[in-house]
N, C-alpha and C positions, 0 to 999 in steps of 0.2 A: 589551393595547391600546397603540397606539403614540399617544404624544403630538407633536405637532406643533409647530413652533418659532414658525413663520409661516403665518395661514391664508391660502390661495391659491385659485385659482380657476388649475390651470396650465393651462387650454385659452385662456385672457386674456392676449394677448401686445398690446401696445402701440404705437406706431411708432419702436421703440428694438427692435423683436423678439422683446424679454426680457417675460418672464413678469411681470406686474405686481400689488403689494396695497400697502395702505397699512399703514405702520409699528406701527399703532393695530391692529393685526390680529395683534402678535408678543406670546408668550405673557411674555416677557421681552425688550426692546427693547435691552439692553444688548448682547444675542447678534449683532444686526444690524448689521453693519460689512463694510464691502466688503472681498471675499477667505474671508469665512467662508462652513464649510460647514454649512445646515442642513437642518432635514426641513420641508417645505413641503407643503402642501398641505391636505387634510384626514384624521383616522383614518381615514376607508377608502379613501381612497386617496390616502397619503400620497408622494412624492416627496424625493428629497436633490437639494441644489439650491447653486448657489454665491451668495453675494450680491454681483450687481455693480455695484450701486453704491445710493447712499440719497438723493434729492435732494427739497430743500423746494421744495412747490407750493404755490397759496393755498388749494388746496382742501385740504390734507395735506402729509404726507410719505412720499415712495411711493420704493416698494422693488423696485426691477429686480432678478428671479431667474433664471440661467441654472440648465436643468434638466440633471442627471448621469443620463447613461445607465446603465441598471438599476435592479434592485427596491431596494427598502431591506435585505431581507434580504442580499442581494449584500455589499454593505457594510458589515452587522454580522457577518458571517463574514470580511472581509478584518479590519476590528479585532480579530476573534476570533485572527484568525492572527499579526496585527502584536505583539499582548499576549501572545502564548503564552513563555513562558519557556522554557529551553532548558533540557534534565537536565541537564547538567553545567554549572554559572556560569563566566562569564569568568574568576573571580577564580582558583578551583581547577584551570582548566585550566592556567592561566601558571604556578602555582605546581607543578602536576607536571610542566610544562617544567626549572622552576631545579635 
């Protein structure tokens, strides 16, 4: 089950364009800072999303989310590949250079 950072409604776009929920809505509120990326939306149909920007209203604090194209699986397969370690370490390979 994928957990979600921020619950969304991403067909709710605003007159700012960006995908709109209140701050009150993030599972962890600390995560929510503009430039971060997180998963938005709901488990089943959850979305990666960049957060751009967070501004106080009277009604709340609402959180403009621009949506990343692709699945989320997409994305845990590029991390997949970003963390993969390499068989030979940097460290071993300079040292059968010297």
């Amino acid at each position: 089950m994928i957990r979600v950072d921020i619950a969304a409604d991403v067909n709710d776009e605003d007159e700012s364009g960006f995908v709109w929920t209140f701050l009150d809505e993030a599972r962890d509120p600390a995560l929510i800072v503009p430039g971060a990326i997180v998963v938005a939306g709901d488990p089943d149909a959850p979305a990666v999303a960049e957060v751009v920007d967070v501004v106080d209203k009277p009604a709340g604090t609402i959180v403009h989310l621009r949506l990343l194209p692709g699945a989320i699986e997409d994305y845990e397969a590029l991390v997949r590949r970003a963390l993969t370690l390499p068989s030979t370490p940097l460290l071993h390979t300079r040292e059968a250079r010297s």
